[in-house]
C-alpha positions in Angstrom: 106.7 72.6 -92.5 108.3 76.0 -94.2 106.7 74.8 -97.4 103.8 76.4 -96.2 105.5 79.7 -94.8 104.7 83.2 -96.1 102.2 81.3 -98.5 98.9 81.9 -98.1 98.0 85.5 -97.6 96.0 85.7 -93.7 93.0 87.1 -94.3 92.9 84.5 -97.3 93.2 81.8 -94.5 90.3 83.8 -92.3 88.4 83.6 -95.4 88.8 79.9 -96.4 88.6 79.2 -92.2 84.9 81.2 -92.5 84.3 79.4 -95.7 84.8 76.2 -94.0 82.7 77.4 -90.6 80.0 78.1 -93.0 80.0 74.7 -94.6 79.7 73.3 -91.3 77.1 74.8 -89.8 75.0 73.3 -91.5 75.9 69.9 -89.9 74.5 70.8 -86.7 73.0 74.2 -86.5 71.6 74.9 -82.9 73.3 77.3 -80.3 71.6 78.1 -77.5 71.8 81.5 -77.4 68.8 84.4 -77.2 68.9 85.8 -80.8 69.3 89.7 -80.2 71.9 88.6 -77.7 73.4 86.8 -79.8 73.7 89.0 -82.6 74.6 91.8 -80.1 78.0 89.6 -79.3 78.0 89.2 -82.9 78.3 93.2 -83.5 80.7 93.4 -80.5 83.1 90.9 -81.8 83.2 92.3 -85.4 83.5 95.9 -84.5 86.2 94.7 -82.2 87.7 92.7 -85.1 87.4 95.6 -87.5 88.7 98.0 -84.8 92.2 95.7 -84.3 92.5 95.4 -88.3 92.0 98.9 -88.7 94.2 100.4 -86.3 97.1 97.8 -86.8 97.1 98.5 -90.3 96.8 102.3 -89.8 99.8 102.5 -87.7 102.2 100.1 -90.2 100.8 102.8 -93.0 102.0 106.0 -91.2 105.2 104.0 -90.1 105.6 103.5 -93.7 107.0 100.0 -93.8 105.3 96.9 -95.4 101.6 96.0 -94.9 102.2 92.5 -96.9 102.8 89.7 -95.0 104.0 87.7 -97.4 106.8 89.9 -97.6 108.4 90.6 -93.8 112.1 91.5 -95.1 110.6 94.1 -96.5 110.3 95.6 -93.2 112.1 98.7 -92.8 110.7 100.3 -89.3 109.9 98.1 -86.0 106.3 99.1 -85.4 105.6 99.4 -81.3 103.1 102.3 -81.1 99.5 102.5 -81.2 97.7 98.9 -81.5 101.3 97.6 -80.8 101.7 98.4 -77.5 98.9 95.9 -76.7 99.8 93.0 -79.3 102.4 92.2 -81.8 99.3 91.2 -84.3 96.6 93.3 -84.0 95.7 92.6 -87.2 95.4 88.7 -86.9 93.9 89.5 -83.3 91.4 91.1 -86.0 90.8 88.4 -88.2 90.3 86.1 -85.0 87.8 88.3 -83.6 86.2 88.0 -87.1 85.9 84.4 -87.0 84.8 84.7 -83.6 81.9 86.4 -84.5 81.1 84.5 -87.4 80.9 81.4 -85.3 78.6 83.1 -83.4 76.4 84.1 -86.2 76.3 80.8 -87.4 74.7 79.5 -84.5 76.1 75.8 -84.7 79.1 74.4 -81.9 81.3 73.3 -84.8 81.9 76.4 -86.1 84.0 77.5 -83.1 86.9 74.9 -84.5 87.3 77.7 -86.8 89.2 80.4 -85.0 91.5 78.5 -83.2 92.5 76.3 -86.3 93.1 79.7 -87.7 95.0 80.8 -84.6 96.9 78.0 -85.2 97.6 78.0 -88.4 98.6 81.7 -88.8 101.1 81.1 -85.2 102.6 78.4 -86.8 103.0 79.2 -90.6 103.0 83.0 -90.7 103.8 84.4 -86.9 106.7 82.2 -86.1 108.4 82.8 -89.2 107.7 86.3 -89.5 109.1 86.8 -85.6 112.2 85.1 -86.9 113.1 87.7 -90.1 112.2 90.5 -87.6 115.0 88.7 -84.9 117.1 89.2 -88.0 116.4 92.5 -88.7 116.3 94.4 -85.6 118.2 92.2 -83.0 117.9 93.2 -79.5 115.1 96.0 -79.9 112.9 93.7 -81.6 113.9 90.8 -78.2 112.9 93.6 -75.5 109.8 94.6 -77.8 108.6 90.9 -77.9 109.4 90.4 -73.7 107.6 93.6 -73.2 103.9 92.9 -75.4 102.4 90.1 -75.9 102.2 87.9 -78.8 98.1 88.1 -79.2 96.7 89.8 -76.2 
């Protein structure tokens, strides 16, 4: 479906996804988890997520190429240090850690549809296609970076 390619923005998706998990939650709101434990995962999980975000979009910003993902022929350099070396998306690796955590917060089992309708979602409609203009761009150095790390972790 490339009508929906490059469209919507990811952390617009995380946030509509978290919207969604919040409406939810409502629907069936017991987890059985202690509380401080839970909210321990909680802080784990979003630190984590916050961490991945941070450093994925630190190195893209010293690299000096695009941070918009709307926008991946505008990339100019092939980012593979840093966060890169342990995923090609640390920054949706971010946003799913996020979710994660919000599920958890939430403290209902329908929630956790959440991050891996996001997952799915962003592989399909932003990953995929954004894989493809890099293929384009950079050729074989992009195919050995993509063998070598993986796409998530």
């Amino acid at each position: 479906m490339k009508l929906l390619e490059h469209k919507i923005p990811p952390p617009m998706v995380a946030g509509l996804v978290g919207l969604a998990m919040w409406g939810v939650s409502s629907l069936q709101p017991l987890f059985p988890l202690d509380l401080r434990y839970r909210q321990f995962v909680v802080v784990v999980l979003g630190v984590a997520g916050i961490t991945f975000d941070f450093l994925g979009l630190l190195v893209f910003l010293r690299s000096k190429t695009t941070i918009n993902p709307m926008t991946p022929h505008k990339t100019s350099t092939l980012v593979t240090g840093g966060i890169y070396r342990i995923t090609r998306n640390p920054m949706y690796v971010g946003l799913a850690l996020l979710l994660t955590a919000w599920a958890i917060h939430l403290d209902s089992l329908r929630t956790f549809l959440g991050p891996p309708l996001f997952i799915l979602y962003i592989g399909q409609f932003q990953i995929q296609p954004e894989e493809k203009v890099l293929k384009r761009i950079f050729g074989e150095e992009y195919a050995m970076y993509a063998a070598r790390v993986r796409r998530w972790l």
